[in-house]
N, C-alpha and C positions, 0 to 999 in steps of 0.2 A: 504494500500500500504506500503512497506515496507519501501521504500525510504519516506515516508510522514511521518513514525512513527517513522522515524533513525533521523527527525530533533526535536523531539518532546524529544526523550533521549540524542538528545547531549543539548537540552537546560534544560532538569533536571542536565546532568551532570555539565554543567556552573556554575547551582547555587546551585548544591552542594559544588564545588571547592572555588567559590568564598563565602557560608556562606550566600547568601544573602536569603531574605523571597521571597514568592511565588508573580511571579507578570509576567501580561497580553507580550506577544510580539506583538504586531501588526503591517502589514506591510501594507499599502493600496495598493491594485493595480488597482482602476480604478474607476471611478466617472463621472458620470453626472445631468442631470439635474435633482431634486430628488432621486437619488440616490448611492451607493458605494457600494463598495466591498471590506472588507480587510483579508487577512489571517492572521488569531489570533492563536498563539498558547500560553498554558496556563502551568503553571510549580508549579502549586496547586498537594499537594498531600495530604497522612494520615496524619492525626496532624494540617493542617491550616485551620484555619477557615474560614466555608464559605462563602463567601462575596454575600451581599444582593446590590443591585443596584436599577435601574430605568432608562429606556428609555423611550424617546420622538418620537423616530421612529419604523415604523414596522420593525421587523425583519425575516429572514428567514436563518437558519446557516449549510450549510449542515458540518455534522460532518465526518471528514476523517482520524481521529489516535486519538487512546484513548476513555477513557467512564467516563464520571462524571455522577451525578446525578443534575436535574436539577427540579425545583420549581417555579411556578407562578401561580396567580390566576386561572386559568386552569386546574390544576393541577400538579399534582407530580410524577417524572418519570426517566430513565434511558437511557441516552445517550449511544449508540454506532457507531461505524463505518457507513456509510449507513445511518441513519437516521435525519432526517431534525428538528431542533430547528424552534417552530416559538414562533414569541412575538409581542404581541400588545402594543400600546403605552401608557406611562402614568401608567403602571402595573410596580410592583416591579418583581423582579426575584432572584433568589438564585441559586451559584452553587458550587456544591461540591464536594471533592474527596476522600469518605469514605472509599474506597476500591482500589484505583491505581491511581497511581501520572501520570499526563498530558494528555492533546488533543491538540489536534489542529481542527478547523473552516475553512469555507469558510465562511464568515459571510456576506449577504447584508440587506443592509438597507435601509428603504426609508420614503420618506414624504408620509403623507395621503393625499396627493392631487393625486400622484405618484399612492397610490394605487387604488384609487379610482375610476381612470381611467381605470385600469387595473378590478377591481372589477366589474364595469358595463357589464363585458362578460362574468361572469363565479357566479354571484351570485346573486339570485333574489330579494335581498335589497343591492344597491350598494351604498346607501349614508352611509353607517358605517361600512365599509367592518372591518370584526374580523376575530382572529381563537378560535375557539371553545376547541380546544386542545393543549397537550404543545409540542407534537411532531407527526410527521408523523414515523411509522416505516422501517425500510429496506422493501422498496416494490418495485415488477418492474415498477410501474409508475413511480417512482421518479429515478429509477436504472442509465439511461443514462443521467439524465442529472446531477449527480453525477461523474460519469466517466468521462461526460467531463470538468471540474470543473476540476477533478483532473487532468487532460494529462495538459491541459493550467497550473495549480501550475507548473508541473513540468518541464514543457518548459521551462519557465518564459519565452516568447516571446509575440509580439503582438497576440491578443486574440479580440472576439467581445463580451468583457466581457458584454456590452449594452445589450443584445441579451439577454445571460443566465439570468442576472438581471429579465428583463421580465419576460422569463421562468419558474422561481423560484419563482417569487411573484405569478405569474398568477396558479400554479401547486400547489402549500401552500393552497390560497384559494381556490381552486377547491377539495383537498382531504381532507382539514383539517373541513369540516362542512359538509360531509357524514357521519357523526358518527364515526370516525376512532378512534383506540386507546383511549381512555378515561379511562387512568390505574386505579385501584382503591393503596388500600395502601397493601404496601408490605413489609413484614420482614424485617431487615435488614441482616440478617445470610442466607437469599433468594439470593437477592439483593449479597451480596458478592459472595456465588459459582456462581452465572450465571456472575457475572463479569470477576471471574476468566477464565472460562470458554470464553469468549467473549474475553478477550486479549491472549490467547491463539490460536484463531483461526488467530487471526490481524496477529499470529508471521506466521502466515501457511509457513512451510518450504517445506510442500510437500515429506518429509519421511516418515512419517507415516498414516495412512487413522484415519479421524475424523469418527471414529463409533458412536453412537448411546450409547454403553457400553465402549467406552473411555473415551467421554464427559462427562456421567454420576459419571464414577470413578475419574473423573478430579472434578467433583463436588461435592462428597463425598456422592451421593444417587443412587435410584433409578433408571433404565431407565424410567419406567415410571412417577415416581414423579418427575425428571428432567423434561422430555419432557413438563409435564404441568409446571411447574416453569420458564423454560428458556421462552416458549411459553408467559406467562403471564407479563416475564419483559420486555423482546423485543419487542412482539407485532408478532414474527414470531416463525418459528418452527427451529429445531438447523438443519436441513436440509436447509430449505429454508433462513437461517442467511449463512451458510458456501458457498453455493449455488451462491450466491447476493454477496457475498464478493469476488470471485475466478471469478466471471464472473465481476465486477466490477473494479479489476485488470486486467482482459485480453483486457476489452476496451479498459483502460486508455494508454498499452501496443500497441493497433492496432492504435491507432491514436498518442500516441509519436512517435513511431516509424517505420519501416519496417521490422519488424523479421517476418519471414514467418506465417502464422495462425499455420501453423501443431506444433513450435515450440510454441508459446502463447499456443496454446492447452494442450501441455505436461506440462510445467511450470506452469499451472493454475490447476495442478493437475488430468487433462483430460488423460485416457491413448486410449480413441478412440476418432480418431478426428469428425467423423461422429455422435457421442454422443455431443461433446461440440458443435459444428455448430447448432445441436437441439436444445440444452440448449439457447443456445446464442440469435439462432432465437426465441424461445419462449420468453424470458427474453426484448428482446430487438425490437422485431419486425421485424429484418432482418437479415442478413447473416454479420458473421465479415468481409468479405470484402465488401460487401452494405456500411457498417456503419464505415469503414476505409476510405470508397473513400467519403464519406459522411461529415465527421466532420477533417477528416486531413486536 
């Protein structure tokens, strides 16, 4: 979202102006019993070094502006827009910004009793519920409840953050131990063009069309040695990443606000509205107005 990743540069420019080192914003917005929610946004870039940590709770962070690289026992892997950080507790974790300064998070977290609860429905050993993986990729399971993560950021209004909470742990462990994503090791000269490439599309202004052989020349290769490269660091295809991103802003769009579908259609890059309604329903399971009258 555009507006998500315009607070993500006025707080690189902050600490630029002011000189200061790279360091976490967080703001909480909602907590209960086992569990929170805070929007974190991060102002790490090339040159600071990665900070290694440790939590005591599970995590679950869906990521909404910016790409770091991200490390824990789990594995090793690439953060972008769209894609869900998980973390089990008691594991170290590292994160980095080898290749472009800031994100921002929806980050929740919770107690293992919290999860555990939630784990007894969705996983056939619920007394130790884990995640097998270090991220879930931009997929349409995860797509809407991402979307609405983001309309409620951008509201800032009451919200049943409780609800998505649930959501988000129960939907972590339900994809994160299907085998999903399990990156192996990747270049870092990889790793850099498909980042490039990935905050390029975040900028999407919608002048020009993301080809196939733009993205490629954005990334100094191939079309086809792209498509497998972009494909192996994201977890998706540079169709189905631009795809997930333009339909993931048109949500967030149908539930902030009321601008007409036809117009969300045109601005999300759509020049037939009969095509994005497709998309939309495939993606999401129902019609942009179903899922306006649904979650506004």
């Amino acid at each position: 979202m555009a507006s998500l990743l315009s607070e993500v540069e006025q707080a690189l420019a902050h600490r630029a102006r002011e000189g200061r080192p790279a360091h976490l914003l967080t703001r909480p917005l909602a907590a209960g019993a086992g569990w929170s929610v805070d929007d974190i946004v991060c102002t790490a870039g090339r040159g600071d070094r990665p900070y290694e940590e440790s939590r005591s709770h599970v995590a679950v962070a869906l990521v909404v502006a910016g790409t770091f690289q991200y490390r824990s026992p789990t594995g090793r892997t690439m953060m972008t827009p769209g894609s869900v950080l998980l973390g089990n507790p008691d594991e170290p974790f590292v994160c980095g910004h080898d290749h472009g300064a800031g994100d921002r998070c929806i980050s929740f977290s919770y107690s293992r009793e919290f999860v555990e609860g939630i784990a007894s429905s969705v996983q056939a050993r619920p007394s130790r519920p884990t995640f097998r993986v270090p991220r879930l990729p931009p997929m349409s399971a995860s797509t809407p409840l991402i979307a609405r993560a983001c309309a409620a950021l951008l509201a800032d209004s009451d919200f049943a953050w409780e609800e998505l909470a649930l959501e988000a742990a129960a939907r972590g462990l339900e994809l994160a131990n299907l085998g999903h994503d399990r990156p192996g090791a990747i270049p870092p000269g990889v790793e850099a063009r498909v980042t490039r490439v990935a905050r390029l599309i975040e900028r999407d202004s919608g002048d020009e069309p993301f080809t196939l052989q733009r993205l490629a020349r954005e990334a100094g290769s191939s079309p086809y040695h792209f498509l497998r490269t972009f494909h192996r660091v994201t977890g998706v295809t540079p169709h189905q990443y631009l795809t997930r991103s333009r339909l993931r802003r048109a949500a967030t769009r149908l539930v902030q606000g009321a601008a007409p579908v036809i117009d969300v259609a045109f601005d999300s890059g759509y020049t037939d509205v009969s095509n994005f309604n497709h998309a939309f329903r495939r993606e999401f399971g129902m019609s942009p107005r179903q899922f306006r009258r649904r979650y506004s």
